[in-house]
N, CA, C and O atoms as a CHARMM CRD file, in Angstrom:
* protein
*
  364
    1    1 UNK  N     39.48200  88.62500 -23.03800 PROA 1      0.00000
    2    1 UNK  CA    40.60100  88.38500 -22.14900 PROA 1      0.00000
    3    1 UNK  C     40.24800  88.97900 -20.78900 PROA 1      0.00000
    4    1 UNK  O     39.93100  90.16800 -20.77100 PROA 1      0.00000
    5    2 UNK  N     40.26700  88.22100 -19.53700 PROA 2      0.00000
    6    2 UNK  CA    40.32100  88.46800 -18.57800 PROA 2      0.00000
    7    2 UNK  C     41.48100  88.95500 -17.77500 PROA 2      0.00000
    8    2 UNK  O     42.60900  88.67500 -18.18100 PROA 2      0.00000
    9    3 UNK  N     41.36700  89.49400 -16.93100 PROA 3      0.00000
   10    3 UNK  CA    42.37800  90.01300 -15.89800 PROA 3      0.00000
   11    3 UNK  C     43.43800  88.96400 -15.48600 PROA 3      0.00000
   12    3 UNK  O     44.55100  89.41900 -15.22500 PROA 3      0.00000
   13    4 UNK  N     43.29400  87.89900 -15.40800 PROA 4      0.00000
   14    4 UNK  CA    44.17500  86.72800 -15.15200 PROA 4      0.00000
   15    4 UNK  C     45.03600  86.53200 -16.51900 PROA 4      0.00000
   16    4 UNK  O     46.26100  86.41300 -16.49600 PROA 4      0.00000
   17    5 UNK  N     44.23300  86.51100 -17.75700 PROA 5      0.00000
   18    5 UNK  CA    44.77300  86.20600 -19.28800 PROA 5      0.00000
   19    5 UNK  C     45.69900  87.37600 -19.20400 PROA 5      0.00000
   20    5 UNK  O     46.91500  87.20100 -19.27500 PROA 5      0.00000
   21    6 UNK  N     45.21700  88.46400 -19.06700 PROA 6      0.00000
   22    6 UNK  CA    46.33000  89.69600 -19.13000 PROA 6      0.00000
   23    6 UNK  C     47.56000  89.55600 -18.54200 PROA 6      0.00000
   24    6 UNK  O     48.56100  89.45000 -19.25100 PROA 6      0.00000
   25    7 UNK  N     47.65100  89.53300 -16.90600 PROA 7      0.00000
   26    7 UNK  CA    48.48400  89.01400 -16.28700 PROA 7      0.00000
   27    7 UNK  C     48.99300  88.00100 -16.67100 PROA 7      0.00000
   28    7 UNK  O     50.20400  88.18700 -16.54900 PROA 7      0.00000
   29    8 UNK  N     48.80900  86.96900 -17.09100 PROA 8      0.00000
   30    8 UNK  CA    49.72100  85.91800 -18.27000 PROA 8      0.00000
   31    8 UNK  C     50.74200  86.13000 -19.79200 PROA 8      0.00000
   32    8 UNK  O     51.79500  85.65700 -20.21900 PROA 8      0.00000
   33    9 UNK  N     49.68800  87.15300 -20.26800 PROA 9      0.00000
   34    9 UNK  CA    50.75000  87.36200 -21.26100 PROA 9      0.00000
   35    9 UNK  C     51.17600  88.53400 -20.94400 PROA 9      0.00000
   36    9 UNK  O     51.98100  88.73400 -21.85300 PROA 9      0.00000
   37   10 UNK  N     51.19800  89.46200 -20.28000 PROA 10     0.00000
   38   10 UNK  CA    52.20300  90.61300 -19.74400 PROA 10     0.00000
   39   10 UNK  C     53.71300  89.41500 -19.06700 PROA 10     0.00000
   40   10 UNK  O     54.90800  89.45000 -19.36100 PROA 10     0.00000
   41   11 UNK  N     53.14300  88.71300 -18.34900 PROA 11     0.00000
   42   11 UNK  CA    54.43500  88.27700 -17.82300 PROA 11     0.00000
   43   11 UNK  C     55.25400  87.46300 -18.77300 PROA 11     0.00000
   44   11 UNK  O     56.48200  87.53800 -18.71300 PROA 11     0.00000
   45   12 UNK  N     54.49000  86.46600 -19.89900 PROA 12     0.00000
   46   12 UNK  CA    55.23900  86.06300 -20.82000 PROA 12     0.00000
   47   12 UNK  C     55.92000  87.15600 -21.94000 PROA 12     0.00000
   48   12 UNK  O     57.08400  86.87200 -22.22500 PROA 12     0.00000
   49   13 UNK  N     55.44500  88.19500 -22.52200 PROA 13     0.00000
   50   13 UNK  CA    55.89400  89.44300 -23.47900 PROA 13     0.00000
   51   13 UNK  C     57.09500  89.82300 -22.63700 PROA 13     0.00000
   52   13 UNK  O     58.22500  89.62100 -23.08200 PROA 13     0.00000
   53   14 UNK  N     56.84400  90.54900 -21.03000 PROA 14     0.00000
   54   14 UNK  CA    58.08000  91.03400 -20.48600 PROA 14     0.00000
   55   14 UNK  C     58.97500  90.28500 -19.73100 PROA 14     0.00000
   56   14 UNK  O     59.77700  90.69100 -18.89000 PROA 14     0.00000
   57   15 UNK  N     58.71100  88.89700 -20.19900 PROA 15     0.00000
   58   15 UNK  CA    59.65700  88.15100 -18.76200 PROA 15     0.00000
   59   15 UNK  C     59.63800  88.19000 -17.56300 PROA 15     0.00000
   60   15 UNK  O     60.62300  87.98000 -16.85600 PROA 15     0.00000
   61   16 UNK  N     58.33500  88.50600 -17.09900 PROA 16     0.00000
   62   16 UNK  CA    58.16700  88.81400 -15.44000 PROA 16     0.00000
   63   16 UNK  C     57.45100  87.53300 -15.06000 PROA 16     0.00000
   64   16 UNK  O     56.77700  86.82200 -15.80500 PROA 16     0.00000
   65   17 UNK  N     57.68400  87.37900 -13.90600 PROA 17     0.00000
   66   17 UNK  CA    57.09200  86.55000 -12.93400 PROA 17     0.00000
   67   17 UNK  C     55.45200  86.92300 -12.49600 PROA 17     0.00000
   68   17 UNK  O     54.99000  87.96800 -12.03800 PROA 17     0.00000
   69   18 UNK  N     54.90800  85.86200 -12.77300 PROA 18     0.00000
   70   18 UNK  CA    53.26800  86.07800 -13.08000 PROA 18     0.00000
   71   18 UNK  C     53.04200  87.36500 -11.57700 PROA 18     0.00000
   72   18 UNK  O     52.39300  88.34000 -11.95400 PROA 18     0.00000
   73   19 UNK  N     53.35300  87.42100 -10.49500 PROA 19     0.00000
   74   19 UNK  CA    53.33100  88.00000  -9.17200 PROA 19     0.00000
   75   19 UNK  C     53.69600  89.30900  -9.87600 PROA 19     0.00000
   76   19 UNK  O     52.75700  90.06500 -10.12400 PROA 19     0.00000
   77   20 UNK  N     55.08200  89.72600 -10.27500 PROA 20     0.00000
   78   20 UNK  CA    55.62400  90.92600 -10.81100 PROA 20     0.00000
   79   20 UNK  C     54.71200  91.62200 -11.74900 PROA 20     0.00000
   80   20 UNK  O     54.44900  92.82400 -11.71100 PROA 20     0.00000
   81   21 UNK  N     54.20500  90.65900 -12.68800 PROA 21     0.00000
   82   21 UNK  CA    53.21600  91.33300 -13.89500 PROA 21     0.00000
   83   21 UNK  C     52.03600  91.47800 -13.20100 PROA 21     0.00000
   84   21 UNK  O     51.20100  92.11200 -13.84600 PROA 21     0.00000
   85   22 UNK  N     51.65800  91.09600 -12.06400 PROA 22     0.00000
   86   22 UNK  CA    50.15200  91.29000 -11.48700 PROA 22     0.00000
   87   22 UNK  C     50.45500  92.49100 -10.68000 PROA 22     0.00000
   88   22 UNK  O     49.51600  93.21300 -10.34400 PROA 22     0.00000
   89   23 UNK  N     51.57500  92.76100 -10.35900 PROA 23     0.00000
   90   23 UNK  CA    51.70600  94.12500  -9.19500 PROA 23     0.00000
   91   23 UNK  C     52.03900  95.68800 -10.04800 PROA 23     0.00000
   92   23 UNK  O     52.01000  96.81400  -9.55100 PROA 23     0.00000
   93   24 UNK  N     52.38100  95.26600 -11.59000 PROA 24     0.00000
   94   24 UNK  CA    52.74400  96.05000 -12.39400 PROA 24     0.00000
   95   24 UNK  C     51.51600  96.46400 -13.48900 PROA 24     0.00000
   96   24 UNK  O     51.40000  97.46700 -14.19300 PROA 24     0.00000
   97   25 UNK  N     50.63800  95.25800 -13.33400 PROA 25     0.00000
   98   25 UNK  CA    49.11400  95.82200 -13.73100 PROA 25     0.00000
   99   25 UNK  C     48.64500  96.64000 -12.79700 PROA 25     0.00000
  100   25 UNK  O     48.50100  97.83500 -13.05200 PROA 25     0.00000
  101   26 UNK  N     48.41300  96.24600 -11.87500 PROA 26     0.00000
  102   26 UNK  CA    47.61400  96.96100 -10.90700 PROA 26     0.00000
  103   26 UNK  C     48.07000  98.32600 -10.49000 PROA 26     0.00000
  104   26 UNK  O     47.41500  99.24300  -9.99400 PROA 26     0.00000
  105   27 UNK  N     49.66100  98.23700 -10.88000 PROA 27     0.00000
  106   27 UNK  CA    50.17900  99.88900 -10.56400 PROA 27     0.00000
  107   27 UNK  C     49.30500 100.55500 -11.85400 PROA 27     0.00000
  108   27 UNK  O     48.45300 101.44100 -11.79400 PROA 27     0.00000
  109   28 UNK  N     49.82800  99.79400 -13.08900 PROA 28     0.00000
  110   28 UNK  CA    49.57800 100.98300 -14.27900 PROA 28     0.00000
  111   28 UNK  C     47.20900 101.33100 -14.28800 PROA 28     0.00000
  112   28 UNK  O     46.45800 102.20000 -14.73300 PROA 28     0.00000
  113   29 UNK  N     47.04100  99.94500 -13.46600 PROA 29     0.00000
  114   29 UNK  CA    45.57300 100.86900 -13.60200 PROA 29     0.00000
  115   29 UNK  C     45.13500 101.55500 -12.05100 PROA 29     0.00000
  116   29 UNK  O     44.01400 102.02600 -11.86200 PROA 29     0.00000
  117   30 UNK  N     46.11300 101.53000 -11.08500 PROA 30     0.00000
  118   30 UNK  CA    45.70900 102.14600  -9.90900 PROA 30     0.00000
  119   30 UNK  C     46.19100 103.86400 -10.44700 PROA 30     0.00000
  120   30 UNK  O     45.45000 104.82600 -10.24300 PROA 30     0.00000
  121   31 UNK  N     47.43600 103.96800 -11.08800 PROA 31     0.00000
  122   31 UNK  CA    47.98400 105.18100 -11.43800 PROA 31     0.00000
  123   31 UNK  C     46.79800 105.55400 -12.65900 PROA 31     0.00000
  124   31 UNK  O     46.55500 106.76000 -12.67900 PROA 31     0.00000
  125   32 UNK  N     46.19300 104.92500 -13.44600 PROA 32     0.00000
  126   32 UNK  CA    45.49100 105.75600 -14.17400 PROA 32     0.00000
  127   32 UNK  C     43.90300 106.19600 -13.62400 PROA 32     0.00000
  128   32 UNK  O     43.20500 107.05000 -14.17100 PROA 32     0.00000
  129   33 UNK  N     43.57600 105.51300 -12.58300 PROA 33     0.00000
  130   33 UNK  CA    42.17500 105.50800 -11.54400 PROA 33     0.00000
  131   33 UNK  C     42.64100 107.10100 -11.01100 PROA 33     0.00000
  132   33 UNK  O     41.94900 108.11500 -10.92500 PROA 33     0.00000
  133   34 UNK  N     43.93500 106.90900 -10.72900 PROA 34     0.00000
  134   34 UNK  CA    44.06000 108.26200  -9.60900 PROA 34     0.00000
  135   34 UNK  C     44.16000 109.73100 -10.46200 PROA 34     0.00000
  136   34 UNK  O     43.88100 110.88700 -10.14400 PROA 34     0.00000
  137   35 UNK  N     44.67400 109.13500 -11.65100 PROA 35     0.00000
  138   35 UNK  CA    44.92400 110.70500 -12.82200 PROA 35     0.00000
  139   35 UNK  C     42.87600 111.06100 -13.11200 PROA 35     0.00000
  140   35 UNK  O     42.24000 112.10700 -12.98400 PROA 35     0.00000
  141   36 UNK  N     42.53200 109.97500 -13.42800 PROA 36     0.00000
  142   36 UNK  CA    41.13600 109.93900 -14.06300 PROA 36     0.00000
  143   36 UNK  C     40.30400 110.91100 -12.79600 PROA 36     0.00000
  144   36 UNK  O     39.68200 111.95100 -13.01300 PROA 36     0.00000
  145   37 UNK  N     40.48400 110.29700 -11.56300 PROA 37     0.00000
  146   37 UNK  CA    39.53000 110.96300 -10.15600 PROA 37     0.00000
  147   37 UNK  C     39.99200 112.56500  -9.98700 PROA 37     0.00000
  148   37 UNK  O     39.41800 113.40500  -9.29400 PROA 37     0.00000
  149   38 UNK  N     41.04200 112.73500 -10.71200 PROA 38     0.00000
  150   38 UNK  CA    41.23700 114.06800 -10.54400 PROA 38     0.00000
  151   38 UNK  C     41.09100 115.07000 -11.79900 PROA 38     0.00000
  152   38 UNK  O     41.42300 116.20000 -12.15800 PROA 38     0.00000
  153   39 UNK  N     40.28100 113.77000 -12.29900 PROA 39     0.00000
  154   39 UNK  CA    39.69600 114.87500 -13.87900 PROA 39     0.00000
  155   39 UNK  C     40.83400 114.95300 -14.93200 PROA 39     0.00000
  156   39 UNK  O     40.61700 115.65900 -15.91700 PROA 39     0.00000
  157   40 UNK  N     42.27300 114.17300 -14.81500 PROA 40     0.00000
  158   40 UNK  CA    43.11000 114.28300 -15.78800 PROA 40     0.00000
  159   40 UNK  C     42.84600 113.39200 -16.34800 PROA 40     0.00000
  160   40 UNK  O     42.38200 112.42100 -15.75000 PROA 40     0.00000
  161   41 UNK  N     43.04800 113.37800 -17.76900 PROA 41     0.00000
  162   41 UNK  CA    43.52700 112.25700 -18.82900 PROA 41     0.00000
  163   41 UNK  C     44.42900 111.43600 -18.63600 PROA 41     0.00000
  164   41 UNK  O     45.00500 111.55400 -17.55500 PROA 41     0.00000
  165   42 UNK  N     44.73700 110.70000 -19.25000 PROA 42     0.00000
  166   42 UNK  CA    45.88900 109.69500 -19.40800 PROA 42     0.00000
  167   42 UNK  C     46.59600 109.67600 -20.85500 PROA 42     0.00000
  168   42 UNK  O     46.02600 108.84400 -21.56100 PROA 42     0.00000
  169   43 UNK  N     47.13800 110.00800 -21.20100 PROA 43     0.00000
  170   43 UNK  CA    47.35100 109.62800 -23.09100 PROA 43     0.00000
  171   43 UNK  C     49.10000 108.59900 -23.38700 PROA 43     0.00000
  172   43 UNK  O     50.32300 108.65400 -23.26100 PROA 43     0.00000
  173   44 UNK  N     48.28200 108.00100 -23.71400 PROA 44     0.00000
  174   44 UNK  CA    49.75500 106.76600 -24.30200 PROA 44     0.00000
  175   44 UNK  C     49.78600 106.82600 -25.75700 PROA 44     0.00000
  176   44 UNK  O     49.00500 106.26100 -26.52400 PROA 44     0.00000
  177   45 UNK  N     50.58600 107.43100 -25.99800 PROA 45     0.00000
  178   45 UNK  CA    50.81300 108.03900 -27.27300 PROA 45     0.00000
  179   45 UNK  C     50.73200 106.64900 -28.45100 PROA 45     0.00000
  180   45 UNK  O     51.62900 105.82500 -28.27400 PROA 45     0.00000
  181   46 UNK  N     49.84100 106.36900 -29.49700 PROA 46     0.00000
  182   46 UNK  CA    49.62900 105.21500 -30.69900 PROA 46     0.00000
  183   46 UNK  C     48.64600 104.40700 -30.06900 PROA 46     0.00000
  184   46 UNK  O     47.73300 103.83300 -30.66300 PROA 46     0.00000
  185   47 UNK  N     48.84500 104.38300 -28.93400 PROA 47     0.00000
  186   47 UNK  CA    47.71300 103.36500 -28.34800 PROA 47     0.00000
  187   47 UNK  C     46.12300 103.93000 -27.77100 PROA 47     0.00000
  188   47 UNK  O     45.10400 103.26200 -27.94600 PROA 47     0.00000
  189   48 UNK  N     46.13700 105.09300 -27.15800 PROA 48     0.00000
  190   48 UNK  CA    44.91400 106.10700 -26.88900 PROA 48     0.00000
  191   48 UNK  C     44.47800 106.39700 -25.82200 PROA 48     0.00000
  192   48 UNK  O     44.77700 105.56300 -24.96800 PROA 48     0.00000
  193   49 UNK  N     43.65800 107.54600 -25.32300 PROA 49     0.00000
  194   49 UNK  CA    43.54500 108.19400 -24.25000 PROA 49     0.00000
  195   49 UNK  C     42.96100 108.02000 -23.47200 PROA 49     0.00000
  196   49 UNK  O     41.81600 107.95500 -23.91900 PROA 49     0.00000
  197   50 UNK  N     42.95100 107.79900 -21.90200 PROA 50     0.00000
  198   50 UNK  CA    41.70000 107.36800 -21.14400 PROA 50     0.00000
  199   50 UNK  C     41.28600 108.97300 -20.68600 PROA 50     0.00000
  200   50 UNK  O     42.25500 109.72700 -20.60600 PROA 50     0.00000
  201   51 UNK  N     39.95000 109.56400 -20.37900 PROA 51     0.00000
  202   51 UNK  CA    39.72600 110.74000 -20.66600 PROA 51     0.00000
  203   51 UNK  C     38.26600 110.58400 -19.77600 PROA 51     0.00000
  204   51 UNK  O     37.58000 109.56100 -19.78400 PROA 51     0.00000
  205   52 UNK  N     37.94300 111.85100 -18.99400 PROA 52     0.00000
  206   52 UNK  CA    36.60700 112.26000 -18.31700 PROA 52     0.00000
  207   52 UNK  C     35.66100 112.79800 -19.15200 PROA 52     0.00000
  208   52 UNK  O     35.96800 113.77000 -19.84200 PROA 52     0.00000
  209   53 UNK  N     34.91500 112.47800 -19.18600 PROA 53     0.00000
  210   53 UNK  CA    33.96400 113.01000 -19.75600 PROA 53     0.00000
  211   53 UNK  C     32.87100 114.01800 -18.81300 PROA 53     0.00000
  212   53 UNK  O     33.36100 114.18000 -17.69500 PROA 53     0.00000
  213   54 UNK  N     31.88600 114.54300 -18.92500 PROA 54     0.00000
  214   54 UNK  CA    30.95800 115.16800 -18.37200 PROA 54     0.00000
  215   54 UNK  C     29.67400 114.90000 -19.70000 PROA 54     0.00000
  216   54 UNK  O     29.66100 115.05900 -20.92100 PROA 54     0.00000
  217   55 UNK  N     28.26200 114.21200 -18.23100 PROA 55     0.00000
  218   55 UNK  CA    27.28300 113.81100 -19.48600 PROA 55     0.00000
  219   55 UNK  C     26.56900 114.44000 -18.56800 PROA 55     0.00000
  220   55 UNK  O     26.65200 114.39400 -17.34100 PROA 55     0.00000
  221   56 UNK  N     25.48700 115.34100 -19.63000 PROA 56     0.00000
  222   56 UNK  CA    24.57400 116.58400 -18.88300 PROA 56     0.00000
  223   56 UNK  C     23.19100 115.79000 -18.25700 PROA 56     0.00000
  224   56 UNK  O     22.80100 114.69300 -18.65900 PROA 56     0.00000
  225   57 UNK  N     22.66000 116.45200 -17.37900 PROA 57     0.00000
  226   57 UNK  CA    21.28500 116.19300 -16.61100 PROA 57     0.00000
  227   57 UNK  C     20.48300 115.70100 -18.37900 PROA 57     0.00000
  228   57 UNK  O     20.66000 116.26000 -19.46100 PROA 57     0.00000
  229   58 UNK  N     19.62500 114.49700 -18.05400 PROA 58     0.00000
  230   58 UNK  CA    18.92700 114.36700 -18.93500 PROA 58     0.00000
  231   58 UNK  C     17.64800 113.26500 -18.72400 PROA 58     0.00000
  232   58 UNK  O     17.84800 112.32400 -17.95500 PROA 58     0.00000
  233   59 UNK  N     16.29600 113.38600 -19.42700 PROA 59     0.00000
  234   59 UNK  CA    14.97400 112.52700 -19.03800 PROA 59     0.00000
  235   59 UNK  C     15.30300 110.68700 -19.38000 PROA 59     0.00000
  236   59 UNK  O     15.75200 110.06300 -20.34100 PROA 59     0.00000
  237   60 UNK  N     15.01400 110.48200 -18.60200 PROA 60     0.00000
  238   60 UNK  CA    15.26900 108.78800 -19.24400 PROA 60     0.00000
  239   60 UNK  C     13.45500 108.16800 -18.61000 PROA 60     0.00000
  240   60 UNK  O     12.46300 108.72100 -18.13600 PROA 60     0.00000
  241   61 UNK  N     13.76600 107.06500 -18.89200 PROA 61     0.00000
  242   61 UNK  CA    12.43100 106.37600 -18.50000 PROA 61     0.00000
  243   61 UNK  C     13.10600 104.73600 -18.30900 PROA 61     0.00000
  244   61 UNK  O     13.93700 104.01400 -18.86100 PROA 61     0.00000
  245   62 UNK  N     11.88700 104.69000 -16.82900 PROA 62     0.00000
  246   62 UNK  CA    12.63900 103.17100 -15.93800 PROA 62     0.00000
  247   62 UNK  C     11.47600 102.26400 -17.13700 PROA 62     0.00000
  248   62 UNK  O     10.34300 102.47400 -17.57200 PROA 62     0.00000
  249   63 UNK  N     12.48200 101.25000 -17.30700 PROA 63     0.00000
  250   63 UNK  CA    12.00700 100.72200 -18.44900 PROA 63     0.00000
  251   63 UNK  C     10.73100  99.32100 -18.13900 PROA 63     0.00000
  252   63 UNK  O      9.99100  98.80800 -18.97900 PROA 63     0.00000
  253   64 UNK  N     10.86500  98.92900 -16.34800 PROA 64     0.00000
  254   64 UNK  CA     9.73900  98.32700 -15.46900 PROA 64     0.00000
  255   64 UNK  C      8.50600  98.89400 -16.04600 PROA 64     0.00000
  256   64 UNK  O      7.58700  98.37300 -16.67800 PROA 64     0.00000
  257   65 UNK  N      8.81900 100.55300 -15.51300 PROA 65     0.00000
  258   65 UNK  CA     7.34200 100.81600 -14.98600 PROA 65     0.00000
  259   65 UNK  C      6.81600 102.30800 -16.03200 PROA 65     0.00000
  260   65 UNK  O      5.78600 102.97700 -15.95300 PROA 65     0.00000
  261   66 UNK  N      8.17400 102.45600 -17.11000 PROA 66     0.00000
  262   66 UNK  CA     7.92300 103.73100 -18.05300 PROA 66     0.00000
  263   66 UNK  C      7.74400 104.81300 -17.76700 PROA 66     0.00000
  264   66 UNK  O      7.71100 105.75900 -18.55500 PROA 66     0.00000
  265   67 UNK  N      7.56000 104.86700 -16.29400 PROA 67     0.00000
  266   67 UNK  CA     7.68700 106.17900 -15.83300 PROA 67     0.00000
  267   67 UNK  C      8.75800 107.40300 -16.16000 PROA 67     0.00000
  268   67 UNK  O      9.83600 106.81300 -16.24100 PROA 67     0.00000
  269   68 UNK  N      8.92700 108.40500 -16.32100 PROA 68     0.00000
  270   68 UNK  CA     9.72600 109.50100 -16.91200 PROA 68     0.00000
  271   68 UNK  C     10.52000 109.76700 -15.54300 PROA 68     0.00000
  272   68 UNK  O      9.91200 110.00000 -14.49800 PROA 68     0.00000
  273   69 UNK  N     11.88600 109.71600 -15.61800 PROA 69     0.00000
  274   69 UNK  CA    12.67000 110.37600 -14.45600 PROA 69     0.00000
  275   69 UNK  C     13.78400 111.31200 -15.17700 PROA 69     0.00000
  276   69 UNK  O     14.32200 111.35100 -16.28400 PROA 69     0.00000
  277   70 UNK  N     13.84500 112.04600 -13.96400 PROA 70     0.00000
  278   70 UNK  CA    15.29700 113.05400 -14.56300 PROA 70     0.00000
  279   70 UNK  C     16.53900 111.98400 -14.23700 PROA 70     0.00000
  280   70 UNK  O     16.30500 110.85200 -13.81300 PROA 70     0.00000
  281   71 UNK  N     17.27800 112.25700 -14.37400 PROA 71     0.00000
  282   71 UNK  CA    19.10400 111.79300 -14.53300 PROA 71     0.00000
  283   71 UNK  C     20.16100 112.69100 -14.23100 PROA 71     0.00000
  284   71 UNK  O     20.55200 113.42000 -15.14300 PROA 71     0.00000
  285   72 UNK  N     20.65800 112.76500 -13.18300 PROA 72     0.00000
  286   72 UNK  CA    21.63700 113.81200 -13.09700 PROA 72     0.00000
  287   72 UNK  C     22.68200 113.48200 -13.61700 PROA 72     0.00000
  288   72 UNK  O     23.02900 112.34400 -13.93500 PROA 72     0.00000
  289   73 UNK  N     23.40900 114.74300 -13.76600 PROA 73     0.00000
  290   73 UNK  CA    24.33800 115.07600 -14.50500 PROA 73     0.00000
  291   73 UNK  C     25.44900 114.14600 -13.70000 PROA 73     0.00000
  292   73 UNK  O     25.42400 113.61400 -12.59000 PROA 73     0.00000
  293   74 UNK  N     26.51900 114.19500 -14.85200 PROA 74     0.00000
  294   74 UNK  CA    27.86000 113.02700 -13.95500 PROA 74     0.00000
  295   74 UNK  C     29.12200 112.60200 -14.59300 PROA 74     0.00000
  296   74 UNK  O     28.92800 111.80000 -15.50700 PROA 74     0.00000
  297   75 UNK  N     30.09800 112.84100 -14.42400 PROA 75     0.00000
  298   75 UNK  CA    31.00000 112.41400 -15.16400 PROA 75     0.00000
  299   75 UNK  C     31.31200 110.85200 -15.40800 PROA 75     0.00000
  300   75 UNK  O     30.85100 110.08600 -14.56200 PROA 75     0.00000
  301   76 UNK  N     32.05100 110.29700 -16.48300 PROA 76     0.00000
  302   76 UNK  CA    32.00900 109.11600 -17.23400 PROA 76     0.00000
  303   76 UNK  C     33.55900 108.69800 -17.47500 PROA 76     0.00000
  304   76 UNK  O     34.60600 109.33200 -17.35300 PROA 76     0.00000
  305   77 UNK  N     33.40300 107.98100 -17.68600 PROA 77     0.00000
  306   77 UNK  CA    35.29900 107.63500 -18.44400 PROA 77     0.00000
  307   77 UNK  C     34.84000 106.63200 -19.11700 PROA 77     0.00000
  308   77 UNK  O     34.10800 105.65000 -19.00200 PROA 77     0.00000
  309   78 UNK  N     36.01800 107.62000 -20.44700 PROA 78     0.00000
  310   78 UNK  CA    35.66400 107.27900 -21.50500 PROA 78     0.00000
  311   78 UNK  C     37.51900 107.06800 -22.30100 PROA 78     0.00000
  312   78 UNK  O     38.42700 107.88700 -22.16200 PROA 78     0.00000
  313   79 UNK  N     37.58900 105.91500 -22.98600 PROA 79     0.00000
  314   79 UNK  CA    38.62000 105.60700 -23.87600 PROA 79     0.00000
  315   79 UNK  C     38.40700 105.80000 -25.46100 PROA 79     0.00000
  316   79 UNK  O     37.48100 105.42800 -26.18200 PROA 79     0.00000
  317   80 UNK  N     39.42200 106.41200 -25.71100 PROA 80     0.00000
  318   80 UNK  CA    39.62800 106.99100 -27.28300 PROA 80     0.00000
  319   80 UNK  C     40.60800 106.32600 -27.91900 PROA 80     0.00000
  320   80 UNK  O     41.76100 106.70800 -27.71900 PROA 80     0.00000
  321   81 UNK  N     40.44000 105.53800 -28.54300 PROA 81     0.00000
  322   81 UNK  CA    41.61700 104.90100 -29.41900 PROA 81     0.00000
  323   81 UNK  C     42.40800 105.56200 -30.29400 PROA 81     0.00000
  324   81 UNK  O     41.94600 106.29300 -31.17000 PROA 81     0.00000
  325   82 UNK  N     44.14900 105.26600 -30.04800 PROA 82     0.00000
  326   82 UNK  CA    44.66100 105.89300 -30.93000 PROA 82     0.00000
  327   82 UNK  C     45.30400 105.66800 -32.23900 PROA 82     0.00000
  328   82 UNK  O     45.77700 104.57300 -32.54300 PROA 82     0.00000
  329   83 UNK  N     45.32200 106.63800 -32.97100 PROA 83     0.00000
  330   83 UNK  CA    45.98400 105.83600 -34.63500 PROA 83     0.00000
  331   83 UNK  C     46.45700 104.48600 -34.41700 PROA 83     0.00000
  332   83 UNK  O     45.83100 103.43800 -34.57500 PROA 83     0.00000
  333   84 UNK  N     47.96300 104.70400 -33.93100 PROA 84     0.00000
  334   84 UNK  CA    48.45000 102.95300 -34.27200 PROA 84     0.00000
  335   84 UNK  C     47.14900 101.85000 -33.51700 PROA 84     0.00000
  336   84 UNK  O     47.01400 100.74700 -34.04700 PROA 84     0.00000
  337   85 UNK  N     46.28400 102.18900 -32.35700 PROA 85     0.00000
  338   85 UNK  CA    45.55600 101.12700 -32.56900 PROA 85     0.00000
  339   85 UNK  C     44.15400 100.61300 -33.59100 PROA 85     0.00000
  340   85 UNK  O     43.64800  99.50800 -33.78600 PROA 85     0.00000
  341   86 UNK  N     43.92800 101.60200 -33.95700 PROA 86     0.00000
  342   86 UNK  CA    42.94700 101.53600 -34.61400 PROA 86     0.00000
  343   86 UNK  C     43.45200 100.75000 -36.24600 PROA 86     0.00000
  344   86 UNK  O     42.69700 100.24300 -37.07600 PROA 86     0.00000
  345   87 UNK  N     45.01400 100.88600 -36.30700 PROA 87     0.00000
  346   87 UNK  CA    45.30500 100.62700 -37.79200 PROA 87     0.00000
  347   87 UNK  C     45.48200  99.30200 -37.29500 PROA 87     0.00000
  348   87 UNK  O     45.01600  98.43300 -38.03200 PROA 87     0.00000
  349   88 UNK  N     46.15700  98.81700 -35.99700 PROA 88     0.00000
  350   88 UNK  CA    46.16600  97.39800 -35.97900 PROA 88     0.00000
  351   88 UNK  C     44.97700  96.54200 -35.88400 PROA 88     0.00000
  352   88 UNK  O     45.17300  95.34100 -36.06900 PROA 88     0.00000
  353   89 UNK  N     43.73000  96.94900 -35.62200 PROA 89     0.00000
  354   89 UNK  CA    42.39500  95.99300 -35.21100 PROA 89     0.00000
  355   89 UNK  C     41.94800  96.00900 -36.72600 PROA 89     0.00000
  356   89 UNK  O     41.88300  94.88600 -37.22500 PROA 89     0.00000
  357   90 UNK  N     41.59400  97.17300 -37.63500 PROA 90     0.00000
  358   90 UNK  CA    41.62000  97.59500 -38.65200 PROA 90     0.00000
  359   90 UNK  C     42.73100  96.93700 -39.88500 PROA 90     0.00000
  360   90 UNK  O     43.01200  97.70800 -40.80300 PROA 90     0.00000
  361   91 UNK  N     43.27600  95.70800 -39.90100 PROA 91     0.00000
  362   91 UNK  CA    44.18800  95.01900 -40.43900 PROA 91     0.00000
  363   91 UNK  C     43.44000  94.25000 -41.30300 PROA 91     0.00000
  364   91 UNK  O     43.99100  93.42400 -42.02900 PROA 91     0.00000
């Protein structure tokens, strides 16, 4: 499902006007961009957490030329699924 599909059935589930459900996506992932940049979580309780991670300095190799490089360290975002979703995909 794409960003357009979403915006379609958000507006059909809540009765919004495809415009309304596109300005009400974009709030709920502009508001979770801004919790995430400041290192907070997000948690929607049954459904699951959007969450920072921190992934340490580590060797990788460019896979062109095999050469060995370092990797700096960097934070990630990362989603954790919660009970009720996992029992619904899990059906």
């Amino acid at each position: 499902m794409n960003k357009s599909e979403l915006i379609d059935a958000i507006a059909l589930v809540a009765n919004l006007s495809k415009a309304d459900a596109s300005r009400a996506l974009n709030a709920i992932t502009d508001a979770i961009t801004r919790a995430m940049t400041s290192s907070d979580g997000v948690q929607l309780t049954g459904f699951g957490s959007f969450v920072v991670r921190d992934r340490a300095a580590h060797t990788g190799r460019n896979p062109q030329t095999g050469v060995t490089i370092q990797i700096k360290a960097s934070k990630v975002a990362a989603f954790k699924a919660g009970k009720v979703l996992k029992e619904a995909i899990n059906k």
